[in-house]
C-alpha positions as CSV (number, residue, x, y, z in Angstrom):
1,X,73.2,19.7,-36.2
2,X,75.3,22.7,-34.1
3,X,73.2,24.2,-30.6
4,X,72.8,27.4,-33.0
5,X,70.8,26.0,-35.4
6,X,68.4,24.0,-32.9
7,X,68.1,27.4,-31.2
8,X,67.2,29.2,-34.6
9,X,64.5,26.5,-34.8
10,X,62.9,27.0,-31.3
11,X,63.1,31.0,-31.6
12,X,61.2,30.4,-35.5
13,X,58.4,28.2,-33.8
14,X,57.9,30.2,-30.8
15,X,57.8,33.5,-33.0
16,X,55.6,31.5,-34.9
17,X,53.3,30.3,-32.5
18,X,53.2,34.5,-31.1
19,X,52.4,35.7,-34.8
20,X,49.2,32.9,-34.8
21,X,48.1,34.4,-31.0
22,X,47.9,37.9,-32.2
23,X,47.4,38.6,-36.1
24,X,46.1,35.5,-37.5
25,X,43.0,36.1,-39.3
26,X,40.1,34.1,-37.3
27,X,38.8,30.8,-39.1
28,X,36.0,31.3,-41.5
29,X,34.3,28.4,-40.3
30,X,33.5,29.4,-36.6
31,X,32.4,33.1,-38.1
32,X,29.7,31.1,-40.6
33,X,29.0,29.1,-37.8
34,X,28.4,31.8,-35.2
35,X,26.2,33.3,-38.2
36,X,23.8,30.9,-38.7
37,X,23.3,30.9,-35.1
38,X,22.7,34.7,-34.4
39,X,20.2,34.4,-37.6
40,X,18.3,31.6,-36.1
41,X,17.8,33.5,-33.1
42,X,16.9,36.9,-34.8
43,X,14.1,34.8,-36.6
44,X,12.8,33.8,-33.8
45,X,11.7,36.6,-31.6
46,X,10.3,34.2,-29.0
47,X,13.8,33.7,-27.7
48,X,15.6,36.9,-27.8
49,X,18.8,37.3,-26.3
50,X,17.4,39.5,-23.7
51,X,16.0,36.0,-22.2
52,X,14.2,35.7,-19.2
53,X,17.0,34.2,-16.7
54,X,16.4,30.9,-17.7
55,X,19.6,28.9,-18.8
56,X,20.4,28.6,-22.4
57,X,20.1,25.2,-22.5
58,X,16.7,24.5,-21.0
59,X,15.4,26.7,-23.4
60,X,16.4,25.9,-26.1
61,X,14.2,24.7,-28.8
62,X,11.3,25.7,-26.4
63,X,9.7,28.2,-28.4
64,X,7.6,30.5,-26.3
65,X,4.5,32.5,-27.4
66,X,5.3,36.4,-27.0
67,X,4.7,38.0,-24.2
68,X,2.1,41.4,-24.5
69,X,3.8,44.8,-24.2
70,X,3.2,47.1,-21.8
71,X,1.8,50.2,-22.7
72,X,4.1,52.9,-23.0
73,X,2.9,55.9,-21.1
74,X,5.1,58.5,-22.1
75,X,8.2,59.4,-24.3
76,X,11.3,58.0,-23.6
77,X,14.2,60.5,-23.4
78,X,18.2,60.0,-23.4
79,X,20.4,61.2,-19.9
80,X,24.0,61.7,-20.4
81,X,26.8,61.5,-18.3
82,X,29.9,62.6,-18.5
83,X,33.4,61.8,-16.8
84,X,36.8,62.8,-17.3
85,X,37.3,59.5,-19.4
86,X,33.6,58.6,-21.0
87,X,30.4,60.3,-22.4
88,X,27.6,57.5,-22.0
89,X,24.1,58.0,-23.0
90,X,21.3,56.2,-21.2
91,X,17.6,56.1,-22.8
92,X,14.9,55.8,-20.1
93,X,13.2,53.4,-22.3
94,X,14.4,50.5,-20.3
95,X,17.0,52.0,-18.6
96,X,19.5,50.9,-20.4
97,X,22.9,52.2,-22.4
98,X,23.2,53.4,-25.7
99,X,26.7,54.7,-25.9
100,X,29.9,54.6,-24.0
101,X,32.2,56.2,-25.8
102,X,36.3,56.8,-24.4
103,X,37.2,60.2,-24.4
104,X,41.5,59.3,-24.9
105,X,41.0,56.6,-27.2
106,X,40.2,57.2,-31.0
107,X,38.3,55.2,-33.9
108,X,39.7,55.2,-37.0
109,X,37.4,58.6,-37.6
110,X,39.6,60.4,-34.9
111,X,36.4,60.2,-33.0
112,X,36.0,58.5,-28.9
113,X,36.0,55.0,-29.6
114,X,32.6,53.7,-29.0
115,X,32.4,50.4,-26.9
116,X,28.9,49.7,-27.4
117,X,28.2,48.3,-30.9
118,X,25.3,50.2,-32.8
119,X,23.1,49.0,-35.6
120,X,22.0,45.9,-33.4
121,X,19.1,44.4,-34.2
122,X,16.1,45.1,-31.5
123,X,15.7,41.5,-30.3
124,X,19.5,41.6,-28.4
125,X,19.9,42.7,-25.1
126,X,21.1,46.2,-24.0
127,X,24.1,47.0,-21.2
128,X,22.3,47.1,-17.8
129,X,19.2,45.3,-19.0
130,X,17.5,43.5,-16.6
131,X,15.1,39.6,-16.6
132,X,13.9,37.6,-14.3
133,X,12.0,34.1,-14.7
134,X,8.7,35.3,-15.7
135,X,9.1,36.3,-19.4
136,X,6.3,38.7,-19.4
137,X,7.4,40.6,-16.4
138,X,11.1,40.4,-18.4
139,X,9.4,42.3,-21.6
140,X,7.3,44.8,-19.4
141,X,10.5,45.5,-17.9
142,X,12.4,45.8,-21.1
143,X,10.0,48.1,-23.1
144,X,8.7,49.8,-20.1
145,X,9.7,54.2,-19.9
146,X,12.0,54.2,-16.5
147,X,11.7,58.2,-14.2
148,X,15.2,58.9,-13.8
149,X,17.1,60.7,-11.0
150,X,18.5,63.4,-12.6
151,X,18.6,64.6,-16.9
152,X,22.1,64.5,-16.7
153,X,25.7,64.2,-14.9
154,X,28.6,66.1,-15.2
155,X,31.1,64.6,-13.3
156,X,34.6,65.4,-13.9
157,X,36.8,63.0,-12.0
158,X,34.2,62.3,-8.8
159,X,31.8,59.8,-8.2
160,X,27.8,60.2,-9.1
161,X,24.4,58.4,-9.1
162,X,22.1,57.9,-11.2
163,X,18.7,56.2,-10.4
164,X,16.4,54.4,-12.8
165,X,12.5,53.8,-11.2
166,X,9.6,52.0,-12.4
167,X,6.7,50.5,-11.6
168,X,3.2,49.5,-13.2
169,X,-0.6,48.9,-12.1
170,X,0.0,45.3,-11.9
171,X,2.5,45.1,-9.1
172,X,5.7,45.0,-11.0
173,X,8.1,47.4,-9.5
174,X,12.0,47.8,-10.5
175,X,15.2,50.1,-9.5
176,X,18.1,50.3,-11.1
177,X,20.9,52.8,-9.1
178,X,24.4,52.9,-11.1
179,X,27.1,55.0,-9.4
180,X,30.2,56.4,-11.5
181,X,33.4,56.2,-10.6
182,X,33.0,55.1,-6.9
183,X,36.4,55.9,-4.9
184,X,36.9,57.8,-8.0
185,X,37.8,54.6,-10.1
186,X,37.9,55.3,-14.4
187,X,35.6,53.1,-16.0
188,X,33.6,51.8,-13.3
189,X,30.1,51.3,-12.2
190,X,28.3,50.1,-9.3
191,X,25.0,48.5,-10.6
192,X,22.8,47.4,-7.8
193,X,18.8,46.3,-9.3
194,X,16.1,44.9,-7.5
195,X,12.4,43.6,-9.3
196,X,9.4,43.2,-7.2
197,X,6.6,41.4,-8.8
198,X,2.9,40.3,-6.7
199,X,4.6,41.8,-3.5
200,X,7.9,39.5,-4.0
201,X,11.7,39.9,-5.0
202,X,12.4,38.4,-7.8
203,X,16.0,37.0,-8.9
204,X,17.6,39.4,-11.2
205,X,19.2,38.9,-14.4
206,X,21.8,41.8,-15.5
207,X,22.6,41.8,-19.2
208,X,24.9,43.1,-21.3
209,X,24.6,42.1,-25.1
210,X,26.9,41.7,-27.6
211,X,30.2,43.3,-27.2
212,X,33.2,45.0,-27.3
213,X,34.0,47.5,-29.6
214,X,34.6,47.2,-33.6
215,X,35.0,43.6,-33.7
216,X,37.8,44.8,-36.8
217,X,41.1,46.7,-36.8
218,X,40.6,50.1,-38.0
219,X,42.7,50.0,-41.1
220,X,41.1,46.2,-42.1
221,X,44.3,44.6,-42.0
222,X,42.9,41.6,-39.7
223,X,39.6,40.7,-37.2
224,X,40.3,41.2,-33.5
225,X,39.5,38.1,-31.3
226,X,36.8,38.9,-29.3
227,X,36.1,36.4,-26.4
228,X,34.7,35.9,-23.5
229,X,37.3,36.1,-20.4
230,X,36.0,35.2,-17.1
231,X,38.8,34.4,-13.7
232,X,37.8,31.6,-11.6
233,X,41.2,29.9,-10.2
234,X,42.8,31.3,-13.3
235,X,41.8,33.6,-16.3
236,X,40.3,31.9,-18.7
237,X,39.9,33.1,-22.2
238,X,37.0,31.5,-24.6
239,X,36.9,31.8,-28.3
240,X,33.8,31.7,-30.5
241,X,34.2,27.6,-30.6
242,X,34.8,27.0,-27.0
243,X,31.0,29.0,-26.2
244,X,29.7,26.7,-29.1
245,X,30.2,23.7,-27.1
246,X,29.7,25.4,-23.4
247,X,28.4,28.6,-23.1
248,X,27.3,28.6,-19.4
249,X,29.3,28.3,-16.5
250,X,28.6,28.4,-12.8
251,X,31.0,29.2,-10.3
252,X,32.7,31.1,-8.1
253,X,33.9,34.2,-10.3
254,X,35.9,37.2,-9.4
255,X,35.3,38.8,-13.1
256,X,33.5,37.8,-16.5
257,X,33.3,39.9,-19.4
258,X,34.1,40.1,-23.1
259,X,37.5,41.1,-24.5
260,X,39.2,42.3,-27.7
261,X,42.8,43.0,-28.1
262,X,42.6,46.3,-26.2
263,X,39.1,46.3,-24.6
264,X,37.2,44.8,-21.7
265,X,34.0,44.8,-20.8
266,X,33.7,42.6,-17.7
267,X,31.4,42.5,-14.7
268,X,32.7,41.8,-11.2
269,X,29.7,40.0,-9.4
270,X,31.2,40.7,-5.8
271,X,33.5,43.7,-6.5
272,X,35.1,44.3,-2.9
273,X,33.9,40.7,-1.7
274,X,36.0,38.2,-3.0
275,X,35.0,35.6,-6.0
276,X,30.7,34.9,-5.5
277,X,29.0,31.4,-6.9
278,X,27.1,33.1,-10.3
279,X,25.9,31.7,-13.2
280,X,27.3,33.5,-16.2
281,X,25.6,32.9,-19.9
282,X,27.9,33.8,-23.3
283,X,26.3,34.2,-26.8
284,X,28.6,34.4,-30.1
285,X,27.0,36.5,-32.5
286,X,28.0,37.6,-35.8
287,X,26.9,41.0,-37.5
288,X,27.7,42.9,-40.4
289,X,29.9,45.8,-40.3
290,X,27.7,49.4,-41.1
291,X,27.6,50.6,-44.4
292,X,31.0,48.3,-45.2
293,X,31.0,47.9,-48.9
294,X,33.5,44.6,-48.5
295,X,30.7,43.2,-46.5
296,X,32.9,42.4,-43.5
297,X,31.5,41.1,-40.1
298,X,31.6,41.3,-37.0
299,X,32.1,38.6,-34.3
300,X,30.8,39.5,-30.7
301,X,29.7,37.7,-27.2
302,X,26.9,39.1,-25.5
303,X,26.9,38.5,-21.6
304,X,24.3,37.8,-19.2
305,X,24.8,37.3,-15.3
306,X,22.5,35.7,-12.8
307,X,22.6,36.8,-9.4
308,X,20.1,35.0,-8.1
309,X,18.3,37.8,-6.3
310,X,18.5,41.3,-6.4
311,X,21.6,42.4,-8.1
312,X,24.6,44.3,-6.6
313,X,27.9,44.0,-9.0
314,X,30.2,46.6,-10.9
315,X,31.1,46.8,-14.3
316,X,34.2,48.0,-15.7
317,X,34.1,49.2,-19.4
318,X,37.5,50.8,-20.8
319,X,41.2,49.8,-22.0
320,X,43.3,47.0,-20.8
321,X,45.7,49.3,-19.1
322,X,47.7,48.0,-16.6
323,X,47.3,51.5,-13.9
324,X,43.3,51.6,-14.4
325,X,42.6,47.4,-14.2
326,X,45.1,47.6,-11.0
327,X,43.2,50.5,-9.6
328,X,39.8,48.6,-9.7
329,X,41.2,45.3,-8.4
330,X,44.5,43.8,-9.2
331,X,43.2,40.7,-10.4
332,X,41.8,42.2,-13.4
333,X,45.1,42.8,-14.8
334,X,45.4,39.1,-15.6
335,X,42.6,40.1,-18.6
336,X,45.6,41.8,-20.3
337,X,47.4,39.0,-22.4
338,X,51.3,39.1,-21.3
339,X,52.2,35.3,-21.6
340,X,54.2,33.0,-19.9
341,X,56.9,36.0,-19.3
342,X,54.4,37.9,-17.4
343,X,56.4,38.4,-14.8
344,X,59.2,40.2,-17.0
345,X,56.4,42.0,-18.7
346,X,55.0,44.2,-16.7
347,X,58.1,45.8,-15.0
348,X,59.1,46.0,-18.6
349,X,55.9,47.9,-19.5
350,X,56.1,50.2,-16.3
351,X,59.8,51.5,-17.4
352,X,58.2,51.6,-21.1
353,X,55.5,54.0,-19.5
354,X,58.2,56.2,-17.3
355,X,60.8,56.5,-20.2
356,X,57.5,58.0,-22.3
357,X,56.8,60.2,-19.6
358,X,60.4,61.9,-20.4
359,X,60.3,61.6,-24.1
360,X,56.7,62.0,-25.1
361,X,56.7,59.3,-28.0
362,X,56.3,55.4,-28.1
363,X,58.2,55.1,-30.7
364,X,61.3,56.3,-29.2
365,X,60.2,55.4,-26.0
366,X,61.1,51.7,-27.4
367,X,64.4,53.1,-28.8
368,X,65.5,53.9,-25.6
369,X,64.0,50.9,-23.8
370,X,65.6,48.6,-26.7
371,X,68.8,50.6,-26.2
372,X,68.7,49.5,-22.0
373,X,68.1,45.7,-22.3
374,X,71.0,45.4,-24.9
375,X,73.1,47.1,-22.5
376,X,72.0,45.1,-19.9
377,X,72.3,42.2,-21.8
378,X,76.0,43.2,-23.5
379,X,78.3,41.0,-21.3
380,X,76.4,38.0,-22.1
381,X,76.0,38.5,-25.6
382,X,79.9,39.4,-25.7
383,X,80.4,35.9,-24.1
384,X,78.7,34.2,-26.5
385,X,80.5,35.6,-29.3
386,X,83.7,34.8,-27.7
387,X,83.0,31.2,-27.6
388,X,81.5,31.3,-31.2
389,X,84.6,32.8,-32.3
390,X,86.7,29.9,-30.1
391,X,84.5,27.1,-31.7
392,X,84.9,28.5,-35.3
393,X,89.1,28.4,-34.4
394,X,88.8,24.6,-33.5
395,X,86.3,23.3,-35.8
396,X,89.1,21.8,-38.6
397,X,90.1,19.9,-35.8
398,X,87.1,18.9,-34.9
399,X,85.7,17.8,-38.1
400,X,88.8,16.3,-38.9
401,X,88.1,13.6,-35.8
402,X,84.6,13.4,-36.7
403,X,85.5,11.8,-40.0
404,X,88.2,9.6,-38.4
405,X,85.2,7.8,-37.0
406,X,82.4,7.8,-39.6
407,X,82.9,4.3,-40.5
408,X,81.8,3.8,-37.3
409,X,77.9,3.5,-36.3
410,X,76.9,5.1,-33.2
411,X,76.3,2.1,-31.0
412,X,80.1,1.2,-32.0
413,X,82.4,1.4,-28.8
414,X,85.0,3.0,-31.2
415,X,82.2,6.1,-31.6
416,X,82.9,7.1,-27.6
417,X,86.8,7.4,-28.3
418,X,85.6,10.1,-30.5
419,X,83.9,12.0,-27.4
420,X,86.8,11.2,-25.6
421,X,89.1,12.9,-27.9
422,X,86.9,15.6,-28.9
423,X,86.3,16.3,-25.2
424,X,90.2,17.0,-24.9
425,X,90.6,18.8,-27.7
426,X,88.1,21.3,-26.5
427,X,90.1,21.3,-22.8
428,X,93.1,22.1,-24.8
429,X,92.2,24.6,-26.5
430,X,90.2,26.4,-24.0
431,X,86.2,26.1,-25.5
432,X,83.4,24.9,-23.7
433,X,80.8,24.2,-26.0
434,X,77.9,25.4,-24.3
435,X,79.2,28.2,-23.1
436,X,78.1,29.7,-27.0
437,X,74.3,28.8,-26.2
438,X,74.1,29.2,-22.7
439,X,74.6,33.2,-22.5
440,X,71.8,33.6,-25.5
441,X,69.3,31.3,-23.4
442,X,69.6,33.4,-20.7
443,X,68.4,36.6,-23.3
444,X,65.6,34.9,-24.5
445,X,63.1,35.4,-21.8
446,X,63.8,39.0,-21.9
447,X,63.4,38.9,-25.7
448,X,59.6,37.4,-25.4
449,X,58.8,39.4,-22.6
450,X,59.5,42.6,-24.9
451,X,57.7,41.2,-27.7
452,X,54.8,39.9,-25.6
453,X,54.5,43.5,-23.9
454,X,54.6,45.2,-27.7
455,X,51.9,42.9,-28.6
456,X,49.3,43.4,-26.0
457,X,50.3,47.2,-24.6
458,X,47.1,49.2,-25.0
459,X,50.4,52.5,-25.0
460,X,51.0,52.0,-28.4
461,X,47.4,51.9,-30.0
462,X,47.3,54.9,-31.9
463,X,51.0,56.3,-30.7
464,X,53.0,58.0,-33.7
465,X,56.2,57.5,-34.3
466,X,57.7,59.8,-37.1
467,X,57.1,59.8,-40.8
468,X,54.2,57.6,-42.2
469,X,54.7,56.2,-39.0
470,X,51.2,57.2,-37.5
471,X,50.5,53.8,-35.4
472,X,52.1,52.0,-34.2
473,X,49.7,49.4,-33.1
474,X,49.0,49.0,-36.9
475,X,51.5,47.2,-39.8
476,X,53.6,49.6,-41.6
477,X,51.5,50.9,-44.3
478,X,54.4,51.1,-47.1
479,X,56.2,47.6,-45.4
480,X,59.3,49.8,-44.7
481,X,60.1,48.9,-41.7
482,X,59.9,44.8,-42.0
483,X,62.2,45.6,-45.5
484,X,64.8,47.0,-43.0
485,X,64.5,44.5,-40.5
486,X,65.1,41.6,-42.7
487,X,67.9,43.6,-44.7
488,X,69.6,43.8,-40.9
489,X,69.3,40.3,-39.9
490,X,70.9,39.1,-42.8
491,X,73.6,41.6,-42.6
492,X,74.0,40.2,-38.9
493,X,73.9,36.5,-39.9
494,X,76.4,37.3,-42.2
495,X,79.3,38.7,-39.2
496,X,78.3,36.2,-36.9
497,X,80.9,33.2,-36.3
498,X,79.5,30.2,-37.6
499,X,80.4,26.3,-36.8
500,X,78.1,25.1,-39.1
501,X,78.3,23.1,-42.7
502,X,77.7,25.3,-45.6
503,X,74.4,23.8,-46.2
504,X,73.2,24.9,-42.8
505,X,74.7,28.2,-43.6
506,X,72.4,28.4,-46.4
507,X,69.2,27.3,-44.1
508,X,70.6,30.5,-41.9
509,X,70.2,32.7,-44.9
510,X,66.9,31.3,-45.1
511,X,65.7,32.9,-41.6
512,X,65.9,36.6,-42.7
513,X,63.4,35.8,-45.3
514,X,61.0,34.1,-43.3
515,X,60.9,36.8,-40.4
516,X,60.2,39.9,-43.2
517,X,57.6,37.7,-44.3
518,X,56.2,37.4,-40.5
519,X,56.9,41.0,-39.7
520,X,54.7,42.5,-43.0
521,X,51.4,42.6,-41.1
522,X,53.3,42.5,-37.3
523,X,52.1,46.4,-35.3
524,X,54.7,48.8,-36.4
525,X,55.9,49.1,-33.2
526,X,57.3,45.4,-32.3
527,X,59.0,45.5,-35.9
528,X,60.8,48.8,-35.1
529,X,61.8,46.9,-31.9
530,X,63.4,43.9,-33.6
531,X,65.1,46.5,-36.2
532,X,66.8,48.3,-33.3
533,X,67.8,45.3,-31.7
534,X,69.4,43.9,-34.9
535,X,71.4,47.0,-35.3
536,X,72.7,46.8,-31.8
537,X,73.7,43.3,-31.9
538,X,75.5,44.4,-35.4
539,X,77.0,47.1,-33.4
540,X,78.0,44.4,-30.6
541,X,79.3,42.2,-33.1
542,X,82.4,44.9,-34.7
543,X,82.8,46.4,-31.0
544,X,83.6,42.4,-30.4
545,X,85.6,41.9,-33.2
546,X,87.7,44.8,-32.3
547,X,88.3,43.5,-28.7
548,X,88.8,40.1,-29.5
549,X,90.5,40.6,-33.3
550,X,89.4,39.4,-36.6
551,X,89.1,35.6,-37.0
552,X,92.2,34.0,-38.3
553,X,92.5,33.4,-42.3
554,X,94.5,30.6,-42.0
555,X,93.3,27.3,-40.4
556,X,95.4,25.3,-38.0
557,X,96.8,22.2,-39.4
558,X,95.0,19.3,-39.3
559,X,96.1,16.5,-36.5
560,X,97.3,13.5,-38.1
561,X,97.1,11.4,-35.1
562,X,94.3,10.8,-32.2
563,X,94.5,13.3,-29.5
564,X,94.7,11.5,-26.3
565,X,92.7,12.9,-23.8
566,X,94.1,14.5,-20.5
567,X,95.5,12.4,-17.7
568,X,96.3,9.8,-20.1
569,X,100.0,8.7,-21.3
């Protein structure tokens, strides 16, 4: 089998392996599972996810009697805040947060995206809800109605404070300070909580409960993976299964959140100090979508970090884009998915971002950007069409010695005099045969790096292109584009030079088919980048043809007699 068609195989499998990463539909099995597990624990209120700082495991199947609640003393009210980039709304009952919505970032409702899910059951945890050991301090401090520093913030782009207090006749005291945006950082907050309980500090447990997001792609077409993500001497990203088997972890952490697609919600236990030795609880749990008449669900991880006393951390709740993670710490950019090609990707995305900033559309934006790699990539390409185009003159000759030796088995001395002549046919007529596969090698990092970055790129959620075009995050709802794309890859399978057997010309005809097939639910946007690049290489291939000349019609004649190789009499 030619080096084309081995490549055609690895570029299928790797494409392949890509389409799985991103748009495969998760496996029913860990969603039942995760199920039956946020059911058992909503049936038994004795061991709420809001737990008391104790680890999962030691608690487990340890049912608890509940604790008595303390007596509310007043109504609880909501304080809003408000940014340049989020509206969040805090109830005083508890001091925790009810909303978070993004201001430049859209549901499927045109509204701000909410990050905090709604319609959870009671018994799960709250963002910035605090525990500690004792369980009945944990549920005084849970249902207990916080005095707050102010009614509300209106902040703009500048940093503000917002202090939660409480305390009780029993000698539980707590204080909960949260400032926005310090250094004037988008989607950040410094949470610092102490608890006092009998005249002593108590460790503090900060929870966040089940997150990020949706949980489902706006227009149903596939479940986003949400995981947990956490850094410790590399980012680490566990699925639904992975927490079923180990769902607490211990060790020196520079982030730990939850994730989605396009979404983070992470804490940084020692944000400005370095990585700090915390323990970090996860908890899969599966809820229905609202008022969803296919009765879809939801797949979440709620978080819970133990500081071990008071608590001083930050949080960061927003997009996975490259500028803002940077701006908080550069190490939280590894949350954002790029591969292997990472290091291709982001300069990629930056000139992505700068050629936008110009044109004002994504979808052109990836015209143009398509339009500078090919050129960039044109002399090598040209090369490798050249010595196609060389290796299709030759290849009479070459199957002509190849059947000279067939009789022969491949441990058969007589089987290297075929190399040999082979070898000197190849010299004589001026082909190396690498140099075909060689060149396109070289373009195949770039390649994957383009796709990766069209794949994770927060940019093109919700980014019109033109027509019915209207995301390009999201599959083309009429399956235009993937058509066009596969109608373009056969045309260019058809021009290029080919060495191979007709049967394996057939298995290249195949190829077209299977990518439109792969491409139907792919985002809009990495199909339109595949259809551009097919055109150019189409547009490559006559521009070569017309430098080079059109193959010949007529074959050389076959060589009736062993080439002998060079040096030889």
């Amino acid at each position: 089998m030619e080096k084309r068609v081995l490549l055609a195989v690895v570029l299928s499998f790797a494409i392949l392996a890509v389409y799985q990463a991103y748009f495969a539909p998760a496996a029913p099995t860990t969603a039942s599972s995760s199920q039956a597990a946020a059911t058992s624990k909503a049936a038994n209120p004795a061991l709420p996810p809001a737990a008391t700082g104790q680890a999962a495991a030691s608690t487990a199947g340890t049912p608890q009697p509940p604790a008595p609640a303390t007596p509310v003393e007043s109504t609880a009210s909501d304080v809003v805040v408000d940014t340049d980039t989020i509206h969040a709304v805090f109830t005083t009952r508890g001091a925790v947060l009810k909303s978070w919505k993004l201001k430049h970032y859209f549901d499927d409702h045109h509204q701000p995206l909410e990050l905090v899910p709604q319609d959870v059951p009671d018994n799960f945890a709250r963002p910035f809800q605090i525990a500690v050991d004792d369980q009945a301090v944990s549920t005084a401090l849970r249902s207990a109605n916080y005095k707050t520093s102010a009614d509300s913030l209106n902040l703009g782009g500048g940093p503000g404070t917002l202090t939660f207090e409480y305390q009780d006749g029993t000698g539980v005291s707590a204080r909960k300070v949260l400032q926005f945006q310090p250094a004037g950082k988008a989607y950040l907050v410094a949470f610092d909580a102490a608890v006092t309980a009998a005249g002593k500090p108590q460790p503090v447990t900060v929870q966040w409960g089940p997150g990020v997001g949706l949980g489902y792609s706006p227009d149903g077409s596939r479940p986003f993976p949400i995981r947990a993500i956490q850094l410790r001497d590399k980012v680490e990203r566990l699925s639904v299964s992975n927490l079923e088997k180990q769902s607490s972890y211990e060790a020196p952490l520079r982030f730990a959140g939850v994730e989605d697609q396009y979404f983070l919600t992470t804490a940084l236990p020692a944000y400005g100090r370095g990585a700090q030795t915390v323990r970090v609880d996860y908890q899969p749990v599966t809820l229905p979508v609202p008022g969803d008449p296919q009765n879809r669900t939801r797949a979440f991880v709620g978080l819970s970090v133990h500081t071990g006393g008071p608590a001083a951390l930050a949080f960061y709740a927003g997009p996975k884009d490259l500028d803002a993670l940077r701006a908080v710490d550069p190490e939280l950019t590894g949350a954002i998915d790029f591969g292997m090609f990472r290091f291709l990707v982001v300069p990629l995305l930056q000139a992505l971002k700068e050629i936008n900033r110009v044109l004002h559309n994504y979808g052109w934006s990836i015209v143009a950007l398509t339009v500078l790699i090919n050129l960039l990539i044109f002399p090598l390409r040209h090369r490798s069409m050249v010595s196609m185009r060389k290796m299709q003159a030759v290849q009479p000759e070459v199957k002509a010695i190849q059947d000279r030796y067939a009789k022969y088995k491949i441990t058969d001395p007589e089987r290297q005099k075929m190399n040999q002549e082979m070898m000197a046919l190849y010299k004589q007529r001026g082909v190396n045969p690498a140099s075909g596969c060689v060149p396109m090698l070289l373009t195949m990092p770039v390649l994957f790096a383009f796709y990766a970055m069209l794949s994770a790129s927060i940019e093109l959620r919700g980014a019109p292109f033109f027509g019915w075009l209207h995301d390009l995050s999201l599959k083309d709802p009429y399956y235009i584009t993937p058509i066009l794309m596969g109608a373009t890859m056969f045309w260019q399978q058809r021009m290029m030079p080919s060495t191979a057997d007709p049967v394996q010309q057939k298995m290249f005809m195949i190829m077209p088919v299977m990518f439109t097939v792969m491409f139907v639910a792919a985002p809009s946007g990495l199909v339109v980048y595949w259809l551009v690049s097919n055109l150019l290489a189409i547009g490559q291939q006559y521009i070569t043809n017309r430098m080079i000349g059109a193959p010949a019609r007529a074959a050389r004649p076959l060589p009736t007699r062993p080439i002998k190789p060079a040096g030889k009499a």
